[in-house]
Structure formats: structure tokens, C-alpha cells
C-alpha positions in Angstrom: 20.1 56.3 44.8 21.1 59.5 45.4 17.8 60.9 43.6 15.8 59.0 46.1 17.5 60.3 48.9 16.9 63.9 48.1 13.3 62.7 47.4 12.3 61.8 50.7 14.4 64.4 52.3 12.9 67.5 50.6 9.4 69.1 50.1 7.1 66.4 47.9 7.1 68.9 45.1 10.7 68.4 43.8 10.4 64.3 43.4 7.0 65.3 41.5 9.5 68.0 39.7 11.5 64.8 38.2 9.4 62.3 38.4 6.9 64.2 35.4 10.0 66.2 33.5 11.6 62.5 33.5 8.2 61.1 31.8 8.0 64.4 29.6 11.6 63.5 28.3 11.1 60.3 27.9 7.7 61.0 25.6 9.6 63.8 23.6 12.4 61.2 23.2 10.2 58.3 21.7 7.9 60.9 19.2 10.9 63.0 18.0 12.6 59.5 16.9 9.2 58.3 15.7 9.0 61.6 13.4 13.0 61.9 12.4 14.2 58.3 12.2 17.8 58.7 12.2 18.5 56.0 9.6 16.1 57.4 7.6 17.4 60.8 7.6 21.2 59.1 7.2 19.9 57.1 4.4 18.3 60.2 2.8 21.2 62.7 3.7 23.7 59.5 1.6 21.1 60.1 -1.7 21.5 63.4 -1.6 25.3 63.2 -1.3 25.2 60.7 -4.3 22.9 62.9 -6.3 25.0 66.3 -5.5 28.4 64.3 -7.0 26.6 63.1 -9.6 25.4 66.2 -11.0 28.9 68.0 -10.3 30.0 65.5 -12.5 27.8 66.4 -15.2 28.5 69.7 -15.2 32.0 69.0 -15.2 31.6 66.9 -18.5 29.5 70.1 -19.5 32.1 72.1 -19.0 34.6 70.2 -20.8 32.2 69.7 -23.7 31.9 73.5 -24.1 35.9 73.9 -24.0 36.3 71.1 -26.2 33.8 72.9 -28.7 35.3 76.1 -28.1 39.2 74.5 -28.8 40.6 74.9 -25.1 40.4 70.8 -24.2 44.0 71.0 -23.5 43.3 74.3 -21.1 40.8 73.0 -19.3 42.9 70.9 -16.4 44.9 74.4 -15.9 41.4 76.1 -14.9 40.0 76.2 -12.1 36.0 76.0 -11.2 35.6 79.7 -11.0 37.6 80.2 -14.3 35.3 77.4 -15.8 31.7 79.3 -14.6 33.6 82.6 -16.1 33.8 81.4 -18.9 30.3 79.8 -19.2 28.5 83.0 -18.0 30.5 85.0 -20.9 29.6 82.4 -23.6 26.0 83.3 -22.3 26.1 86.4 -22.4 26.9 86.3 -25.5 24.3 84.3 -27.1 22.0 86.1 -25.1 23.1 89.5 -26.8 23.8 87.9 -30.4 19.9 86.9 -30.0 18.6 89.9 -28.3 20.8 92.2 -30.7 22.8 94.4 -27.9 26.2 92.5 -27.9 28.4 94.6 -25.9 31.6 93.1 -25.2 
């Protein structure tokens, strides 16, 4: 109401003003949904989440698996994730050097 008011009371130019941004918006509204469905990309962001989890998990088991080969299955609840990835990039490094021939320690 108040929109028409200032409409007929100003120059024509301003109601043209709204009248086409409102239909611009509008458009933009209607294509942007069209191109990024929002349940799809919720849908799509969920999968991801699922996949993420999962494969922490399997590194996790990973993880364990190497301790457990390496005799530390009762250490491994004390470490944490960056004492777990330390210990993977040492064991490595290592085969990497016992095949290369430059083990350094």
C-alpha cells in the first residue's frame, strides 16, 4: 500500500525502478533454485557426510590394524589422532628408506 502511494506520488521512473528489479528478483529467484535445488544439495551434502564417517572409520580400523601388528593394541585408546598419523608417517618413512636404501633414523 504504501509502495503504491509513493508510486503515484513521485516521478514515473521509481515505480518502473521496482516494478522491473521486482521481476529481475523474482527471475533470479526461480533459475538459481532451478540450478541448486536445495534438497538436492541437502541430500548430496548428507552422502558426503556419510561417506567422510565412513572412511574415518576405516582409517581408524587401519590404524588399529597397524598397532595391533606392531604390538601397541593396548596403547592405542591412550593416543590420540595426531599420535596415530605420527606414527604412521614414521612406519613410512621407514619402509620407504629400508627400500630405497637411506634409512636415517
Amino acid at each position: 500500500l504504501m509502495m503504491a502511494w509513493f508510486t503515484l506520488q513521485v516521478p514515473a521512473g521509481v515505480g518502473i525502478y521496482w516494478v522491473i528489479s521486482n521481476l529481475v528478483m523474482i527471475i533470479q529467484s526461480l533459475v538459481l533454485n532451478k540450478i541448486y535445488n536445495p534438497t538436492e544439495l541437502a541430500a548430496k551434502y548428507v552422502a558426503e557426510e556419510e561417506e567422510r564417517k565412513e572412511r574415518e572409520r576405516q582409517e581408524k580400523i587401519a590404524a588399529r590394524k597397524l598397532l595391533k601388528e606392531q604390538g601397541m593394541e593396548h596403547a592405542a585408546n591412550a593416543l590420540s589422532q595426531k599420535e596415530i598419523d605420527r606414527q604412521k608417517l614414521q612406519a613410512a618413512r621407514k619402509r620407504d628408506a629400508e627400500k630405497y636404501g637411506d634409512y636415517a633414523d
